[in-house]
NUZA-540016 format. One record per residue: x, y, z of N, C-alpha, C, O in turn. Coordinates in pm, whole numbers, plus 50000, padded with zeros to 5 digits. Example, Ala and Ser with C-alpha at 12.3 -4.5 7.8 and 13.67 -1.06 7.14 Angstrom:
NUZA-540016
513194943150780512304955050780513204967050780514244966850846
512854977550708513674989450714512905000350787513415011450804
This chain:
NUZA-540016
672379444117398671859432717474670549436617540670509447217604
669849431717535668369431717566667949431717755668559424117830
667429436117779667429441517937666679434817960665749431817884
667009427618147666119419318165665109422818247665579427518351
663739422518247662719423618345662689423218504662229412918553
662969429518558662939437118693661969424218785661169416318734
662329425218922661859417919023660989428919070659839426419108
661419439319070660649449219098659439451419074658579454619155
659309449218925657639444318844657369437618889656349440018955
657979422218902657219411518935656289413619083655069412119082
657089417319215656609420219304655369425419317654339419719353
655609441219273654679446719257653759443919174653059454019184
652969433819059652229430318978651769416719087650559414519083
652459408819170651919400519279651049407619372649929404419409
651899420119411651059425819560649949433019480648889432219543
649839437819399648309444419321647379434419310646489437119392
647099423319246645689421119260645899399719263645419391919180
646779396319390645999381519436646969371119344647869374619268
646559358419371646939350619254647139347319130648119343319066
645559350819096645779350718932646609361318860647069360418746
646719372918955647169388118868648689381018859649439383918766
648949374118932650609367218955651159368218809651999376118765
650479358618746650379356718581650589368218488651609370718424
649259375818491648399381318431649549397718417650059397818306
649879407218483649649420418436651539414518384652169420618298
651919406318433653489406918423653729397818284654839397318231
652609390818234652559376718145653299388918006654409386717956
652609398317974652899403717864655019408917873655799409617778
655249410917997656209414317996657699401717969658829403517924
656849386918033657759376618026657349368117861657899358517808
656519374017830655459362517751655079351817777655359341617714
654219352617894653779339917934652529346317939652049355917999
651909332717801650749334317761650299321817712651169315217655
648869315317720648199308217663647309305217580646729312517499
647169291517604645799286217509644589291117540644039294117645
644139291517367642619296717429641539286217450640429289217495
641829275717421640869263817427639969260217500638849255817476
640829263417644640599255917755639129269417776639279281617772
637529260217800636329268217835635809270817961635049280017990
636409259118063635779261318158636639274718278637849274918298
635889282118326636069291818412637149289118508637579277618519
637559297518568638389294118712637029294718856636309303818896
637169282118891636329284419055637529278519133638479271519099
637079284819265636329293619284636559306319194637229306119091
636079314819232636139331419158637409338219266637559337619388
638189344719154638979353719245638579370019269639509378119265
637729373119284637029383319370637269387819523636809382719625
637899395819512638409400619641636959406219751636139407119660
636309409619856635929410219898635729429519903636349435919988
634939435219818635229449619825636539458819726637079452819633
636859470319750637619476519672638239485219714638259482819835
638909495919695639219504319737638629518019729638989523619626
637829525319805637269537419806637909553119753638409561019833
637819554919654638809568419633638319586619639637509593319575
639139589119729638569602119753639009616019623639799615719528
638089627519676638259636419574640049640319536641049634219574
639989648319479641259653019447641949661719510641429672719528
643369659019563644019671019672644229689319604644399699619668
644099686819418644669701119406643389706419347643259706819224
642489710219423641229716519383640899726519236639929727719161
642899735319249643009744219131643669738319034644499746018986
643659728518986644129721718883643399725318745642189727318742
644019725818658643979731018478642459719318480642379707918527
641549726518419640099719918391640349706818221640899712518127
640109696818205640049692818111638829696018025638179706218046
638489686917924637459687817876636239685317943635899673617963
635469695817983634429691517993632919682017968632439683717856
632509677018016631209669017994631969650217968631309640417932
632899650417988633679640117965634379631018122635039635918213
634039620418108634369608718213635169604718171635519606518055
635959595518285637239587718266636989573418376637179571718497
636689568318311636549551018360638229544218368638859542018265
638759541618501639499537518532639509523318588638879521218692
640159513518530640319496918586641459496018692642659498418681
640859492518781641429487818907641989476718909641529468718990
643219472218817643409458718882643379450319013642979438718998
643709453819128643639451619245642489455719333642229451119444
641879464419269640569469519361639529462219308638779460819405
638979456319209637869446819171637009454919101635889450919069
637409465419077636309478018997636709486718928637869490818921
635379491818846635899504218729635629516218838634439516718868
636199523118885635789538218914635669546718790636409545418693
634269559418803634139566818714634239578918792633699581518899
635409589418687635949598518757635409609418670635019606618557
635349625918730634689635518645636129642518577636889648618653
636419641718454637469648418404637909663218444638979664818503
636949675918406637069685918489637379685318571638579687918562
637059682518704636939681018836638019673718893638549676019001
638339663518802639209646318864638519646719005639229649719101
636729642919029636099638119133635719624519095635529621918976
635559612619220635279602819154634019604419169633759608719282
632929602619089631929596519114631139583319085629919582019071
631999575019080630839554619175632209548219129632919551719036
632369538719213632899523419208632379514619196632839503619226
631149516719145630139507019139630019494419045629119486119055
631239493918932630929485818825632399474818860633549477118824
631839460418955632709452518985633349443718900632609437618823
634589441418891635009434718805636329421618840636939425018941
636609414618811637859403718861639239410818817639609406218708
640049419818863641129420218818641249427118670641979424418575
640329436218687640019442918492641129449618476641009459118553
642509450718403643319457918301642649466718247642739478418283
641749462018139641519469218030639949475718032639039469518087
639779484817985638539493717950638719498217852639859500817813
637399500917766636979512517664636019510517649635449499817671
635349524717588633939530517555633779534817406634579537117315
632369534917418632059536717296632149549417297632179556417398
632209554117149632549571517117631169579917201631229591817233
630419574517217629189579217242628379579117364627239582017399
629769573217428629839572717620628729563817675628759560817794
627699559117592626619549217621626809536117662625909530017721
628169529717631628559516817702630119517717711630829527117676
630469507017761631569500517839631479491017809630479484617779
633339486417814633789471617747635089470817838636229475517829
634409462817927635999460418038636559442918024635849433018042
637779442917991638349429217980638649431018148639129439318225
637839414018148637949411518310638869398518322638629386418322
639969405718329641139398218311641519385818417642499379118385
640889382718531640579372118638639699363618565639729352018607
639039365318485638289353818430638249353018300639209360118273
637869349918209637389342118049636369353118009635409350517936
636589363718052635159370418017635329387717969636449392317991
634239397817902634059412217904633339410417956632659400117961
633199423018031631559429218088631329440517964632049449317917
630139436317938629329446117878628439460717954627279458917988
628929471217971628139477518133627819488318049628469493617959
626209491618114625449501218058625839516618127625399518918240
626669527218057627179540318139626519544118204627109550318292
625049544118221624319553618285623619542718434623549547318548
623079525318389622939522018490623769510918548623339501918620
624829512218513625939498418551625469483418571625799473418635
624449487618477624029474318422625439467818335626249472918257
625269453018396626809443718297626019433018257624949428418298
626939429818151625969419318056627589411418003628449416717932
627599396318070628959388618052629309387217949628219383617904
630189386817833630239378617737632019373517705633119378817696
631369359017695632449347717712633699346717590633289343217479
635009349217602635819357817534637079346117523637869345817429
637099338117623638379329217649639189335617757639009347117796
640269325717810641079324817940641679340617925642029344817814
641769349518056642329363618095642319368917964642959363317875
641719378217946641309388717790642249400217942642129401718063
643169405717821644119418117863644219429617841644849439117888
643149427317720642999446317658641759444217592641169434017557
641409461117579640199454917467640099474217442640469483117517
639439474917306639099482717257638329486117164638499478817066
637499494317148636409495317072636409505316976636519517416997
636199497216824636429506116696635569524116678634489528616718
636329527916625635839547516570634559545316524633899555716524
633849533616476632339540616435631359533316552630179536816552
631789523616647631259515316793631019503616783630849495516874
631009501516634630499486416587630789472516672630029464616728
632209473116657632719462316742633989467116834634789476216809
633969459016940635269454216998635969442217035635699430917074
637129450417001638539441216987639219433917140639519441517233
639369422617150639689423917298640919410617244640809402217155
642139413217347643249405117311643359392417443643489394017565
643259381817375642869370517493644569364417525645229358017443
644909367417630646099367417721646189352917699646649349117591
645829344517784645509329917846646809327817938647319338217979
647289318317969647899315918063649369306918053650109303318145
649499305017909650859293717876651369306517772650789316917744
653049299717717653539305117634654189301617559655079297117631
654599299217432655049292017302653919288717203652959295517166
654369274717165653749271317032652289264117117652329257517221
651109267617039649579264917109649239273717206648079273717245
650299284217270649239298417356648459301317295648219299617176
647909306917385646739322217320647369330717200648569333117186
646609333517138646879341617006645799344616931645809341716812
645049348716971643569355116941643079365416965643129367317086
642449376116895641539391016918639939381316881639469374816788
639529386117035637939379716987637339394916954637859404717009
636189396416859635419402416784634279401416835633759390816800
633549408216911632219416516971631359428516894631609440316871
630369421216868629359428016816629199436116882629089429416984
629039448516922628839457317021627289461716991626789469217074
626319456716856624879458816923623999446416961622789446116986
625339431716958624289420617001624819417617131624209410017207
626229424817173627369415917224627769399817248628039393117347
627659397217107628129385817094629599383917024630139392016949
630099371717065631569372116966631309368716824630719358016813
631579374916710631179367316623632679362316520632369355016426
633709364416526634959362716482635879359116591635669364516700
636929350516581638339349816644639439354816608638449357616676
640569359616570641299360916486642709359016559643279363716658
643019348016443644679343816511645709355416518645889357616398
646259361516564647089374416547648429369416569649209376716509
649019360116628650309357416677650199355216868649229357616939
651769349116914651389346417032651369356917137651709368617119
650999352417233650829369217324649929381817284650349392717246
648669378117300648149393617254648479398517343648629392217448
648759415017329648449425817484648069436517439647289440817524
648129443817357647419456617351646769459917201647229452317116
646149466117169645469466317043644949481316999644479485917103
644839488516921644999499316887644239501816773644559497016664
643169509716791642159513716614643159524916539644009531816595
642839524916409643659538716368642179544716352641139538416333
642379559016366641449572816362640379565116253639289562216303
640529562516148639309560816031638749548116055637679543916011
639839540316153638909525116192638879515616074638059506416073
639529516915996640019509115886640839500015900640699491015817
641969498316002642829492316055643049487116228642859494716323
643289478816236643579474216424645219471016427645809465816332
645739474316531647469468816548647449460516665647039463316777
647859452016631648099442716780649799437916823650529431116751
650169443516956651029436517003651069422817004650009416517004
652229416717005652109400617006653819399317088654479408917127
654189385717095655169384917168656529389817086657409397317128
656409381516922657119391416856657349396716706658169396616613
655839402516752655439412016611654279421016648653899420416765
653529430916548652979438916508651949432916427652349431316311
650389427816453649409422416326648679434016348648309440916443
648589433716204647889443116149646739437716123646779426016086
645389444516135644049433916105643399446516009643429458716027
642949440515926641249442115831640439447015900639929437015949
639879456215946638749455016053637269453515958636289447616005
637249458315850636229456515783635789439215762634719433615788
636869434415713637069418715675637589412815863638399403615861
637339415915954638129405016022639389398916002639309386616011
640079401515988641079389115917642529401315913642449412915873
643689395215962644919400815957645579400615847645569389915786
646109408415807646349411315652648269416315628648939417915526
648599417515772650129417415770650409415015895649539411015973
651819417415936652589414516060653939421516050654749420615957
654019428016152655449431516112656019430416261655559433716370
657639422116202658379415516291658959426116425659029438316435
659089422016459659719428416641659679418716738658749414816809
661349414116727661779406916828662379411216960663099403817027
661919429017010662689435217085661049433017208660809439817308
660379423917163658909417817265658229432817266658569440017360
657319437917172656499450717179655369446717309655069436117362
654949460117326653959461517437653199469217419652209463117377
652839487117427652379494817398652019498817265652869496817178
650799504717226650909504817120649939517917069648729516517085
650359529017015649389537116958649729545216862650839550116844
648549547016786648559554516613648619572416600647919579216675
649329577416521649039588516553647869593516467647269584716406
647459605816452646149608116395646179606716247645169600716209
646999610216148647129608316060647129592015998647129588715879
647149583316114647539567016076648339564115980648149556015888
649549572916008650839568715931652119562815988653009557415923
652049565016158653029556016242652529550816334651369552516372
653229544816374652519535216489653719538516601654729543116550
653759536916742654619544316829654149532016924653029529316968
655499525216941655559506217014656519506117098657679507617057
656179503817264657269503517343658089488117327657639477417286
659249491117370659839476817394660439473717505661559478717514
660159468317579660359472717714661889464917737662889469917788
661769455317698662819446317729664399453217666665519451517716
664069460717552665349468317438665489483217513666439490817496
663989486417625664399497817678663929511617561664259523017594
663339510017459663189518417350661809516517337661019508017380
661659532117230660289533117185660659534816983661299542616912
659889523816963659999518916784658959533616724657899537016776
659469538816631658629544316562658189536216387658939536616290
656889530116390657149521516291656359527816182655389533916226
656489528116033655519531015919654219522415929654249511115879
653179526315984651719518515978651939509415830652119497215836
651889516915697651899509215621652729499315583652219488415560
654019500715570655159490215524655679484015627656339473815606
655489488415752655999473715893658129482615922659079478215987
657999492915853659599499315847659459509015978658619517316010
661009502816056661069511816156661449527316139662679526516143
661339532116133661789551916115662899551416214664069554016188
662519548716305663439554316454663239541716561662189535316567
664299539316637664239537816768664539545716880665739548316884
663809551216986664779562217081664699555417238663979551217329
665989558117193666399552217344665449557817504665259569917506
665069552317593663759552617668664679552317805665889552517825
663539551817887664409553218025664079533518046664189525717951
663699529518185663919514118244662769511118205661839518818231
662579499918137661189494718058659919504518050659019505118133
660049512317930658689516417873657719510517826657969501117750
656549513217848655189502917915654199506517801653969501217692
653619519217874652539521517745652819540717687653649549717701
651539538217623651799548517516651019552817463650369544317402
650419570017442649199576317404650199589417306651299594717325
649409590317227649679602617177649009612717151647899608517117
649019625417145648139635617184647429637617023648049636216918
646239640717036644799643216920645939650816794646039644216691
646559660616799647309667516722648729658716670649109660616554
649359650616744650089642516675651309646816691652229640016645
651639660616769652769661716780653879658416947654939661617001
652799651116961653859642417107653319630917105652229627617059
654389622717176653719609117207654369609117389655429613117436
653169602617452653599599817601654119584517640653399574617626
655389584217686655269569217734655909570217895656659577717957
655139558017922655739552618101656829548618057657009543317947
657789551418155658929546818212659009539818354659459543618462
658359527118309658009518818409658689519818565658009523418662
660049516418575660839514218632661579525118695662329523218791
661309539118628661919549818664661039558018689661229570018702
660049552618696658499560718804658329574518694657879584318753
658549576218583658909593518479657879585418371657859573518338
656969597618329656959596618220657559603018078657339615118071
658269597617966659009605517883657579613117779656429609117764
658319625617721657869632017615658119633617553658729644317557
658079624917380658289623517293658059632217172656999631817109
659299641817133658739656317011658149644916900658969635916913
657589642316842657059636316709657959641716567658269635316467
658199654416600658809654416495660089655516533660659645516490
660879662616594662499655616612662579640516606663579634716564
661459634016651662249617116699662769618716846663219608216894
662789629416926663469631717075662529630317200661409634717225
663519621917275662469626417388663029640717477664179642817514
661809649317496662369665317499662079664517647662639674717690
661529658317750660819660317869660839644817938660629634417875
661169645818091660839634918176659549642218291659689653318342
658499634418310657729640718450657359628118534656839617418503
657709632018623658219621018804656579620718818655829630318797
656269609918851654959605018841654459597418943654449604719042
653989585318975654039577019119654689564819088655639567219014
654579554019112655289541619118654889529719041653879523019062
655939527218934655349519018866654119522318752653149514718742
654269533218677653479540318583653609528118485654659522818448
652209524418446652079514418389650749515118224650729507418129
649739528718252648989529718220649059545518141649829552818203
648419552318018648669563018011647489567517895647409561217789
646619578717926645669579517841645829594517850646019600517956
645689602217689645179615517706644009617517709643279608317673
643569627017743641879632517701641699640117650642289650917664
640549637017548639919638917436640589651017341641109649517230
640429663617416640959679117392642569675017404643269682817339
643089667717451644539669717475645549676817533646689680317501
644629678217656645159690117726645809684617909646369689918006
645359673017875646099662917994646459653217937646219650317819
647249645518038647649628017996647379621318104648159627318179
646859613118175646589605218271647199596718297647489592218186
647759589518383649169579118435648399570218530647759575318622
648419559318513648149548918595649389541318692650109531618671
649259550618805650869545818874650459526818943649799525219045
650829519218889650409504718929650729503719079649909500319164
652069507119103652449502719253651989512519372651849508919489
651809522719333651539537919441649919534419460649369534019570
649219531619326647649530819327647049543219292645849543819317
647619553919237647049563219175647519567319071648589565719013
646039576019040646409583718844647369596118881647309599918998
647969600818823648849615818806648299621018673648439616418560
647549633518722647739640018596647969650318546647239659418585
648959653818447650009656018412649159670118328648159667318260
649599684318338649149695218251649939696318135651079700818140
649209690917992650229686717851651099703317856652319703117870
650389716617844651139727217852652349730717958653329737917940
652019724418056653399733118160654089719818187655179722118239
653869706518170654239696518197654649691718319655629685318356
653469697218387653649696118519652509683418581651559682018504
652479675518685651559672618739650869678918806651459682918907
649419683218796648649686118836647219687018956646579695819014
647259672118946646109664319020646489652719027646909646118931
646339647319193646639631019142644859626719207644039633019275
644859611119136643539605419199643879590819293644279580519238
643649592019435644639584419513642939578219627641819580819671
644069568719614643159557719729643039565119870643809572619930
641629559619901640759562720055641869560520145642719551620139
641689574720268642649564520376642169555020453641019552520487
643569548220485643279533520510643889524720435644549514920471
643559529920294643689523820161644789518720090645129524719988
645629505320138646639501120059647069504619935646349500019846
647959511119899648419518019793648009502619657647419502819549
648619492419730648389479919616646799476919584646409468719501
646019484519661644709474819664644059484619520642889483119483
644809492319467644609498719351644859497419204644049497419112
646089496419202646479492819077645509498118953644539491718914
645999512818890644689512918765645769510018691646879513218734
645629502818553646539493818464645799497918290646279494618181
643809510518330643269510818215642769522418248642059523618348
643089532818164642009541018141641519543318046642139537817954
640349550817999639449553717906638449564417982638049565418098
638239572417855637519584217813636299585117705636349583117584
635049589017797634059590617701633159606417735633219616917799
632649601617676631159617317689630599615517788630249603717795
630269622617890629129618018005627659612717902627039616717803
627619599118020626049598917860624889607417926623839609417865
């Protein structure tokens, strides 16, 4: 029997970021999602007044990541991307404002940014070096977005705000050297997360209940594979031969064949598993355990999860970096990253709100990793 979604989420996805977030970070979990039709904006603007200030890091001797490499973190509740120094986990600027942004990614080449600004109909287009943003109009709450292995385009999954037959069910398509949209693509209802494989030949999209597979060359979705256990998370391992899909509601993590839509495995998870990264080498996969504040560690090749690590509240978010020598945790309800040393499996460093600083007025829900440009 299928587990039901926690009040606990709900709460906490209210107290993070205002009214609209009401909807928005929890929509993927209930499937409440909409049409994309509707063009005109929300006014007023839900823009909170400021953000939350985040100070350096408490464990100074913490395991160094890759160097020369940033980590752009979305604040749902704080109104901004903070850019943090990977080595270091120092922040340096909050400067790139946004409505309630979920989602981020960069180009391989650390020269831009693509934040779904999930409070409004819109991406920001933001220049890495001068936080220059450049709008482009996407349809009602865009929830994820990601940008293909050679930079060409990005993928961004348009949430909207209803759910059934006529929601949202669209990946809009961004030119990433005109930034314009130049494709829609129907994927099924509920987009939420979207996933390149390594050669960029392929995109996976969560939906409310299935797996589309898209063309990226052609635009155009070219399979689907069914999952009625409501997928959420979603990521490829390097080889782009499985795909690794939380289900939050079944409490499990699907191990599916990229090519034929066939499950391999289900393994049983701790209280709704959220999201999901897997390390450059392919032999772990990380997922939140939403509800049980842990993140699990998944052997790749047993099928087991071999490891739990106690994390902050409401781990909602989870990115490795680059080298693979950390995993980063976006605790939604606490308001900070944990990050986690892949070798001793320990937490290491957390990145935590200014004092003063309402643990909710944080919420990171996105991270992403690029090159310092």
């Amino acid at each position: 029997m299928l587990k039901q979604i926690s009040r606990r989420r709900l709460l906490a996805a209210a107290g993070a970021a205002g009214l609209v977030m009401l909807a928005v970070p929890a929509s993927a979990a209930l499937g409440l999602t909409g049409s994309s039709s509707p063009q005109a904006r929300p006014s007023p603007t839900n823009s909170a007044p400021g953000g939350p200030k985040w100070d350096a890091p408490s464990s100074p001797g913490a395991r160094r990541a890759t160097a020369g490499y940033l980590a752009y973190v979305a604040l749902a509740g704080g109104y901004n991307v903070s850019t943090v120094d990977v080595a270091s986990h120092t922040i340096l600027a909050t400067d790139i404002k946004t409505d309630a942004a979920q989602g981020v990614a960069a180009t391989p080449d650390g020269k831009k940014l693509y934040v779904a600004n999930t409070g409004q109909y819109d991406v920001l287009a933001v220049d890495a070096v001068s936080h220059a943003e450049r709008t482009v109009h996407v349809g009602p709450y865009p929830k994820d977005v990601a940008v293909s292995p050679d930079s060409t385009k990005a993928y961004v999954a348009v949430t909207g705000g209803d759910s059934g037959p006529g929601g949202a069910d669209t990946v809009a398509v961004i030119d990433t050297a005109t930034d314009a949209v130049t494709h829609r693509i129907r994927v099924g209802t509920a987009p939420r997360q979207v996933a390149f494989s390594r050669d960029g030949a392929r995109a996976y999209v969560t939906c409310d209940d299935r797996i589309s597979v898209i063309d990226v060359k052609k635009d155009r979705v070219i399979d689907a594979f069914r999952d009625d256990a409501g997928p959420q998370g979603v990521a490829v391992d390097p080889a782009g031969r499985t795909l690794y899909v939380t289900e939050p509601l079944a409490g499990k993590v699907a191990m599916i064949d990229a090519d034929t839509g066939r499950t391999r495995q289900r393994i049983a998870a701790g209280d709704q598993p959220w999201a999901v990264d897997v390390t450059p080498d392919g032999s772990r996969a990380y997922v939140t355990q939403m509800n049980d504040n842990t993140v699990a560690v998944v052997d790749t090749a047993s099928r087991r999860i071999t490891g739990e690590i106690a994390v902050g509240k409401l781990p909602e978010s989870v990115a490795l970096t680059p080298d693979g020598t950390q995993a980063w945790v976006g605790n939604g309800f606490s308001g900070s990253v944990s990050v986690i040393d892949v070798a001793s499996g320990r937490v290491v460093a957390t990145v935590v709100g200014g004092t003063g600083t309402k643990p909710l007025d944080a919420a990171p829900l996105g991270i992403a990793f690029a090159k310092a440009p």
